[in-house]
Structures are given as structure tokens and as C-alpha cells.
C-alpha positions in Angstrom: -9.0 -82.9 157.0 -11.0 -84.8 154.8 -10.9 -87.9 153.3 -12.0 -88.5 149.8 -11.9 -91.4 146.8 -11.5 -89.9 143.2 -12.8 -89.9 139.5 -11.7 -88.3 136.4 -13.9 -86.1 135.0 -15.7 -86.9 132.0 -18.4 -83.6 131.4 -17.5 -81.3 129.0 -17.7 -79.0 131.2 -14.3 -79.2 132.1 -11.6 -78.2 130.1 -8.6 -80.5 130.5 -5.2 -78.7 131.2 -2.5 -77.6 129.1 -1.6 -81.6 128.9 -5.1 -82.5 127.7 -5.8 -84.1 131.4 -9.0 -83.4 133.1 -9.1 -82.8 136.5 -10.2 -85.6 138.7 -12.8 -84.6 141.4 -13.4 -86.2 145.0 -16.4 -87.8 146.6 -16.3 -86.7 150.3 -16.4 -89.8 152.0 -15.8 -87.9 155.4 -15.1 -84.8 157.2 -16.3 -81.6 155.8 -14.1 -80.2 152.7 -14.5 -76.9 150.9 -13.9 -78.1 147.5 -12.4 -81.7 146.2 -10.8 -81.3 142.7 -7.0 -82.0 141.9 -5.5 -81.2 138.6 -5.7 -84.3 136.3 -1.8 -83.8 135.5 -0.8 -83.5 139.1 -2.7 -86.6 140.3 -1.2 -88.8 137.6 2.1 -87.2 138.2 1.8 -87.7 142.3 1.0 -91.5 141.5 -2.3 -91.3 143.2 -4.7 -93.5 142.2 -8.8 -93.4 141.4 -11.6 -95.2 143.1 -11.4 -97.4 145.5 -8.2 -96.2 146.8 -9.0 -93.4 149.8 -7.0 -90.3 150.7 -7.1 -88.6 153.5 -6.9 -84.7 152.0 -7.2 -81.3 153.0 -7.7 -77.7 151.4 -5.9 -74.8 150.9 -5.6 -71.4 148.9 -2.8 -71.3 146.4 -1.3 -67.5 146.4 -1.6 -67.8 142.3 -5.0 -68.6 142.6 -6.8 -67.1 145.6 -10.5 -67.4 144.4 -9.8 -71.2 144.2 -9.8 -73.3 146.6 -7.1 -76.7 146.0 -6.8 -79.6 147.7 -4.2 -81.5 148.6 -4.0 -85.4 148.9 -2.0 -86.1 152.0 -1.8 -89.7 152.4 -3.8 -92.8 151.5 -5.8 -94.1 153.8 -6.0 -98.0 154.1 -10.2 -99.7 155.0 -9.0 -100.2 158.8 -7.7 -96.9 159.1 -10.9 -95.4 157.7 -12.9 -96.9 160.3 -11.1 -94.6 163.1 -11.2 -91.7 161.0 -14.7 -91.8 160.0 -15.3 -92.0 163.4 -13.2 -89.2 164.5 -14.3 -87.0 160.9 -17.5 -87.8 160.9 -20.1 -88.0 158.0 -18.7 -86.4 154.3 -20.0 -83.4 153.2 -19.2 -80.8 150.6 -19.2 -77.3 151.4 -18.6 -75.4 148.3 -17.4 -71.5 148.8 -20.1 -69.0 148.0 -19.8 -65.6 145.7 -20.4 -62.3 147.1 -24.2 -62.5 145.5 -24.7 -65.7 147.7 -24.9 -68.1 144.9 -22.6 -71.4 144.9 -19.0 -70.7 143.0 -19.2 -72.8 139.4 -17.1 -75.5 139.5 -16.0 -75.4 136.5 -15.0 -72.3 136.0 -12.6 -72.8 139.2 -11.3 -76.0 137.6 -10.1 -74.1 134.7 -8.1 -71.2 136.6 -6.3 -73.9 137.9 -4.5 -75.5 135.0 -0.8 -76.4 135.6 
């Protein structure tokens, strides 16, 4: 588990998804997460909202996409509440998979494989 406070993406390079929404991508607040992007569609449509509201989250592999790692908000996280789980999660940090030839994935090409 991680927790994490959102942005939508603005670079160009990210494509936006089939509804023209770009993805909106997390800064790791704390805990250790493997990757911190949600589809821009599915975050509007889940009602979350972007910075300053905090989510605690948490990754997984979706079968239809197993080179991408997702994540998945699970429930936000109010400033007192934070204080505990910083605690307990520690500093943030990103650790973004690797490729087989050692070098970091590309985020944006994940971002695109995962449009809804």
C-alpha cells in the first residue's frame, strides 16, 4: 500500500484514451509503489479527485495487460489519518519495473496499453 495525491497529465507524451482523457499520474507521498498512473477516464468516472485530496492505493497486474502495472485507488485518506500512515509506510518512493536489458520501462508507452 501506498498512498499517493494526483495530477492530470499535461506532456504530450501521453496519448489520452479512447475518450480523449489523459491519464492522471500519482506523486508517492508514502510507501513504496511500483508504478502510480490511473486511466484519466476511470478516475473521473470513480469520482476521485486531484491534488490535495490523498489516496491510499495499491498496485496490481491486470490479466489484459500483464506488462503494465495498474494501480488502484482504495480509499481517501483524510490529513490525520496520514499522519499514522506515514508513520507506519514510511517515506514515498517510486520504484518503476525494469525491462529485461535493465533499463527503466517508458512510462508512456505503458500508459498507452492501458486505455479503457
Amino acid at each position: 500500500m501506498f498512498l499517493a495525491q494526483f495530477q492530470q497529465v499535461t506532456s504530450d507524451k501521453f496519448d489520452g484514451d479512447k475518450n480523449t482523457n489523459k491519464p492522471f499520474i500519482g506523486d508517492v507521498i508514502s510507501g513504496v509503489a511500483t508504478g502510480s498512473l490511473i486511466n484519466g477516464t476511470m478516475f473521473v468516472r470513480n469520482g476521485l479527485q486531484p491534488y490535495p485530496t490523498m489516496y491510499a492505493c495499491e498496485n496490481f497486474i491486470d490479466p489484459e495487460y500483464p506488462d503494465n502495472v495498474q494501480t488502484r485507488v482504495l480509499t481517501p485518506v483524510s490529513p490525520l489519518e496520514y499522519i499514522a500512515l506515514q508513520k507506519e509506510l514510511g517515506k514515498g518512493k517510486l520504484n518503476l519495473p525494469t525491462v529485461s536489458n535493465g533499463n527503466t520501462a517508458p512510462v508512456a508507452s505503458k500508459a498507452k496499453q492501458a486505455v479503457v
